[in-house]
SERO-4910 file (N, C-alpha, C, O; in steps of 0.05 Angstrom, whole numbers):
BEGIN
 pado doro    nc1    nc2    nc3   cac1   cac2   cac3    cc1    cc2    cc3    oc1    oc2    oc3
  Unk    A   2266   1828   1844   2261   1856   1843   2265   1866   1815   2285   1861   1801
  Unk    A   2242   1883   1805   2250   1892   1783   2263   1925   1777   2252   1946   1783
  Unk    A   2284   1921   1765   2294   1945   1765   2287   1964   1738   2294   1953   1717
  Unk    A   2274   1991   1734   2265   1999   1713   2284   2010   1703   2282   2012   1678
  Unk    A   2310   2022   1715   2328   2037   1712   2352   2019   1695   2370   2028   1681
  Unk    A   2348   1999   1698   2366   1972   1678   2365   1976   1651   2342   1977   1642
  Unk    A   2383   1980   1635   2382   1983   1612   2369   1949   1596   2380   1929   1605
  Unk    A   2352   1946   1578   2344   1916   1568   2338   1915   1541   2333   1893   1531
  Unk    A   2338   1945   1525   2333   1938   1493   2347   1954   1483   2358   1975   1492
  Unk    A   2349   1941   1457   2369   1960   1432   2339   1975   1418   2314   1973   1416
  Unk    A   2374   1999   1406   2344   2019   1386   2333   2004   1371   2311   2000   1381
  Unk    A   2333   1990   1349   2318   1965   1335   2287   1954   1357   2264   1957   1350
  Unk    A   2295   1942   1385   2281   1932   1388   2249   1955   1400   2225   1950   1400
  Unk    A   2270   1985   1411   2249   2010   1419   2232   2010   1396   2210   2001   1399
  Unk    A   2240   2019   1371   2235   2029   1349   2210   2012   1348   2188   2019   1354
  Unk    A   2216   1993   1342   2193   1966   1334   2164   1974   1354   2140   1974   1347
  Unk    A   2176   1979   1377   2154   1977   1413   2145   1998   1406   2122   1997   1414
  Unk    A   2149   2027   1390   2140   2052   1398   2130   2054   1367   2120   2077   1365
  Unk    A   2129   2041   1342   2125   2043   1317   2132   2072   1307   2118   2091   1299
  Unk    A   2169   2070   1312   2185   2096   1300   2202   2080   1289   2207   2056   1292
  Unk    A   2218   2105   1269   2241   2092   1260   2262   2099   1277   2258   2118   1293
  Unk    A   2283   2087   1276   2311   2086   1300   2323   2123   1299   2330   2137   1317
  Unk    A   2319   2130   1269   2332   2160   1267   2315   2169   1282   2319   2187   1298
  Unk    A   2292   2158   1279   2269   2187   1304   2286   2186   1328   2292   2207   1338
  Unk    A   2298   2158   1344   2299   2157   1366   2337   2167   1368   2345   2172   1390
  Unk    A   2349   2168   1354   2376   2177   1352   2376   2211   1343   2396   2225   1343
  Unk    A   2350   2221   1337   2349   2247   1333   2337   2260   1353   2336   2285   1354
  Unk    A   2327   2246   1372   2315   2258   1409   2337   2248   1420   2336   2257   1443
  Unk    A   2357   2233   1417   2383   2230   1433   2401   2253   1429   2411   2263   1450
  Unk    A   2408   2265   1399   2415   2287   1392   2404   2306   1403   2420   2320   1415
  Unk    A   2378   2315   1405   2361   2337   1414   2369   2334   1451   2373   2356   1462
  Unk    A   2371   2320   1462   2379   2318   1487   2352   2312   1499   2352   2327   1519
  Unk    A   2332   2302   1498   2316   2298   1505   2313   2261   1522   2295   2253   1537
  Unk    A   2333   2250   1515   2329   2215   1529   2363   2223   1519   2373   2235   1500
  Unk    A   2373   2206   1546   2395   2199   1538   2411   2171   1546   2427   2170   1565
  Unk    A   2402   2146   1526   2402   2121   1535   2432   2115   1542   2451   2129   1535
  Unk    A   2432   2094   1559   2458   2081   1563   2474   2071   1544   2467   2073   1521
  Unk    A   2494   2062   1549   2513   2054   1520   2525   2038   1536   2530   2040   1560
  Unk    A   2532   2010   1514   2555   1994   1526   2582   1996   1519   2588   2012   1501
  Unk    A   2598   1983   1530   2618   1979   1525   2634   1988   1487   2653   2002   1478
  Unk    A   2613   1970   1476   2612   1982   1439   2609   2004   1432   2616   2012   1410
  Unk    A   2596   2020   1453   2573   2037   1439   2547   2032   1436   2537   2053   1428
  Unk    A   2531   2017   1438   2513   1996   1435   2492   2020   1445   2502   2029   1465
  Unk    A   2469   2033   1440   2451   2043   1458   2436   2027   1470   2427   2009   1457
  Unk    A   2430   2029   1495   2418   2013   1506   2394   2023   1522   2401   2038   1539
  Unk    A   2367   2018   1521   2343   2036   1533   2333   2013   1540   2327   1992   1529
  Unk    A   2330   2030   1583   2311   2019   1598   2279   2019   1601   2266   2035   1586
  Unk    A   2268   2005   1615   2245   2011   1618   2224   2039   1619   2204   2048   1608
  Unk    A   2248   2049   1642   2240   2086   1643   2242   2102   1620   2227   2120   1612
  Unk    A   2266   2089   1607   2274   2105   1571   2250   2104   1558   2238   2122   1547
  Unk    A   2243   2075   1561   2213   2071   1535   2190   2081   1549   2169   2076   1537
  Unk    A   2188   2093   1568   2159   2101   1577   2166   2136   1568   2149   2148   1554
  Unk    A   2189   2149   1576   2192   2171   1569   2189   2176   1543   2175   2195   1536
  Unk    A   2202   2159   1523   2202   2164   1496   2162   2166   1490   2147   2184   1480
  Unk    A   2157   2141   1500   2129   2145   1498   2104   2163   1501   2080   2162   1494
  Unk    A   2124   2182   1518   2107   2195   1540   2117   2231   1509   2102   2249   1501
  Unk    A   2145   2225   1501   2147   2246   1481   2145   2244   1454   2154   2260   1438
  Unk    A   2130   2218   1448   2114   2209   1414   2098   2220   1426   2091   2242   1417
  Unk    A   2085   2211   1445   2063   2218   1455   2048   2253   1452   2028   2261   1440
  Unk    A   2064   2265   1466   2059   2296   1463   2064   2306   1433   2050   2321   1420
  Unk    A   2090   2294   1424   2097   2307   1386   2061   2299   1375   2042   2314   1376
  Unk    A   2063   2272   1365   2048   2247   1346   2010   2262   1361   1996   2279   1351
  Unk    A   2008   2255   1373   1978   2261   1383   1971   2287   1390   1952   2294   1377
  Unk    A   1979   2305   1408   1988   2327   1420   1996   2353   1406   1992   2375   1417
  Unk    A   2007   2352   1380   2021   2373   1365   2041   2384   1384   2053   2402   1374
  Unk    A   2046   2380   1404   2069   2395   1414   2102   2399   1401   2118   2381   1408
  Unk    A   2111   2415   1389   2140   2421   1375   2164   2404   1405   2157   2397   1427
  Unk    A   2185   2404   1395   2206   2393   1404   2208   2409   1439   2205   2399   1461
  Unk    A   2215   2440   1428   2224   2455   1450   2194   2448   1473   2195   2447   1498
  Unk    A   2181   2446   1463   2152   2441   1486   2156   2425   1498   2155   2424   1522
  Unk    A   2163   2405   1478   2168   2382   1499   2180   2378   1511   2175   2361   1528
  Unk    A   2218   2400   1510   2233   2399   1535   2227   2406   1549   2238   2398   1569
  Unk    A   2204   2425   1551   2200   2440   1580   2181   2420   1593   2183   2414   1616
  Unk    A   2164   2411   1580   2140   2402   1594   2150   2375   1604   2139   2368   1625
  Unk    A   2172   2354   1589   2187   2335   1611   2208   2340   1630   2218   2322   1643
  Unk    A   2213   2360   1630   2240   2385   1651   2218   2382   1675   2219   2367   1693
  Unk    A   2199   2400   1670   2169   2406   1691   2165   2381   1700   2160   2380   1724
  Unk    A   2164   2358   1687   2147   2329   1698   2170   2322   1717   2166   2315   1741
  Unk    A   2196   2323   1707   2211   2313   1727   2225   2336   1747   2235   2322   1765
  Unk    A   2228   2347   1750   2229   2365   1768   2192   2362   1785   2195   2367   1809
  Unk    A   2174   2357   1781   2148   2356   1795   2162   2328   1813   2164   2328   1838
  Unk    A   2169   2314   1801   2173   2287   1818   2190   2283   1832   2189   2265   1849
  Unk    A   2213   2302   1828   2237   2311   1851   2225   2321   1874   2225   2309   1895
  Unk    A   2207   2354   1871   2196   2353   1893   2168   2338   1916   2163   2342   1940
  Unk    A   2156   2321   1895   2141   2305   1897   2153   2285   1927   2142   2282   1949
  Unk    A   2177   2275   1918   2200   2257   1931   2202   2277   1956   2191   2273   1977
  Unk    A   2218   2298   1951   2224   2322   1974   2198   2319   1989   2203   2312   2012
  Unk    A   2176   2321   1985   2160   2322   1998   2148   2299   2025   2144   2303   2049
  Unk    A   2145   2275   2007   2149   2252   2018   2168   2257   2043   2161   2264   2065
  Unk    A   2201   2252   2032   2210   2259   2057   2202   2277   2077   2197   2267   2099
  Unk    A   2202   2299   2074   2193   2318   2086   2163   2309   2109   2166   2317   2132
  Unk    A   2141   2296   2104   2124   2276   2122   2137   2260   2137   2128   2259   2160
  Unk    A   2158   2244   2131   2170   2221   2141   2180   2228   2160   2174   2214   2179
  Unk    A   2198   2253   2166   2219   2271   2179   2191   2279   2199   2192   2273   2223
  Unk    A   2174   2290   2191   2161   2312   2209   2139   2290   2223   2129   2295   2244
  Unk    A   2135   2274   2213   2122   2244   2228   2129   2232   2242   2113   2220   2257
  Unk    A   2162   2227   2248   2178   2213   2269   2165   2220   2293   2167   2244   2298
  Unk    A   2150   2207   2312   2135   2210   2337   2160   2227   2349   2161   2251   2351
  Unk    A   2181   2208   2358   2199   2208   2382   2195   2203   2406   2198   2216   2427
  Unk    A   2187   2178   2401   2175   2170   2439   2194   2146   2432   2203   2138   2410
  Unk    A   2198   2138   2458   2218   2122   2476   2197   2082   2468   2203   2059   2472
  Unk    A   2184   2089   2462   2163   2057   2460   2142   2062   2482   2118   2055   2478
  Unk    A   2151   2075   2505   2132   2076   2522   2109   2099   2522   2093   2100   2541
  Unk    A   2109   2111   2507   2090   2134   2500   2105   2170   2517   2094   2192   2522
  Unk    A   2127   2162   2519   2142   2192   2526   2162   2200   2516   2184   2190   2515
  Unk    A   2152   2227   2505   2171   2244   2495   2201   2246   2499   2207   2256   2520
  Unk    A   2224   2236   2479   2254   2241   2484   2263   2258   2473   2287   2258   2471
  Unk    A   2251   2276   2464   2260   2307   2449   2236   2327   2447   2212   2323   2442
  Unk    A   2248   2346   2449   2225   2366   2450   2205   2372   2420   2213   2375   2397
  Unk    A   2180   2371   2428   2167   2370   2401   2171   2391   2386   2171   2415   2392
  Unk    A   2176   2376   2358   2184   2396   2336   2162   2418   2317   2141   2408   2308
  Unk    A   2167   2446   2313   2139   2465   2299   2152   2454   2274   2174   2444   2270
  Unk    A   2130   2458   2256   2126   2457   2228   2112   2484   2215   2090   2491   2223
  Unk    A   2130   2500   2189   2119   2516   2186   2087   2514   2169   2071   2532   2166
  Unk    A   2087   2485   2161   2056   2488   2148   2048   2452   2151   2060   2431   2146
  Unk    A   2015   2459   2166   2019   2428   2164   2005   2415   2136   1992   2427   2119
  Unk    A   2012   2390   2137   2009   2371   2109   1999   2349   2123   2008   2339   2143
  Unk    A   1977   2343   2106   1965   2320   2116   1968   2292   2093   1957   2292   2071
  Unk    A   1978   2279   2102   1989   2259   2092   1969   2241   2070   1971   2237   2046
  Unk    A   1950   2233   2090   1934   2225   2067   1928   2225   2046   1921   2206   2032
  Unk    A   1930   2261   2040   1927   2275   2009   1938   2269   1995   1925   2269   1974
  Unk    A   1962   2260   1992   1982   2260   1968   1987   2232   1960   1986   2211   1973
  Unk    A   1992   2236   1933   1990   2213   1917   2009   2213   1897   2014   2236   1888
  Unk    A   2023   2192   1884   2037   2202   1856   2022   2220   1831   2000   2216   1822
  Unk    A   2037   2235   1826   2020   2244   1793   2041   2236   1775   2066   2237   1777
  Unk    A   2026   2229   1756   2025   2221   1727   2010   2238   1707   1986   2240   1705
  Unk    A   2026   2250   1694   2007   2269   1677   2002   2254   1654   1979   2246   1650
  Unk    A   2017   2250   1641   2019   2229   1618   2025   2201   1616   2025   2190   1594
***
């Protein structure tokens, strides 16, 4: 299983992957924008998810012109979209539970929903 959330490179080795220098990436740690793991040393340590985010905010600065503060909001907005993205999900799963017994009869009374959602529709987004 791969875990993205694992911390697996030093700033040296990001820096190199994203063609920045390490202060770019210790000056968006300051800015509060990524905030990598640390070991035991101090050691920063950035996961998979770290380097796609970082990527995802060279990305908007470097190509994009977007200023710093833009970019907090607009990765605040991405991840908050995918919180309720998740909420949502659940929310099908919960309101999908049949509640039949195996035999095709009802063991609780059927539940209203105030809006229906059709499952099919939804998909991850990825904006960047």
């Amino acid at each position: 299983m791969n875990d993205r959330s694992k911390p697996l490179y030093t700033i040296g080795v990001v820096a190199g992957m994203l063609k920045v220098h390490p202060q770019t990436l210790r000056f968006y740690e300051k800015k509060e924008l990524l905030r990598p793991s640390r070991t035991e040393g101090r050691t920063r340590m950035y996961s998979q998810e770290d380097v796609e985010e970082l990527a995802r905010l060279i990305r908007l600065t470097r190509d994009l012109g977007v200023n710093l503060a833009g970019v907090e909001i607009i990765l605040r907005m991405r991840r908050r979209l995918i919180e309720m993205q998740k909420q949502i999900e659940d929310l099908l799963v919960y309101v999908g539970e049949s509640g039949e017994d195996g035999r095709g009869r009802e063991t609780r009374p059927p539940r209203e929903a105030l809006v229906r959602a059709a499952s099919g529709h939804l998909r991850p987004v990825d904006l960047f």
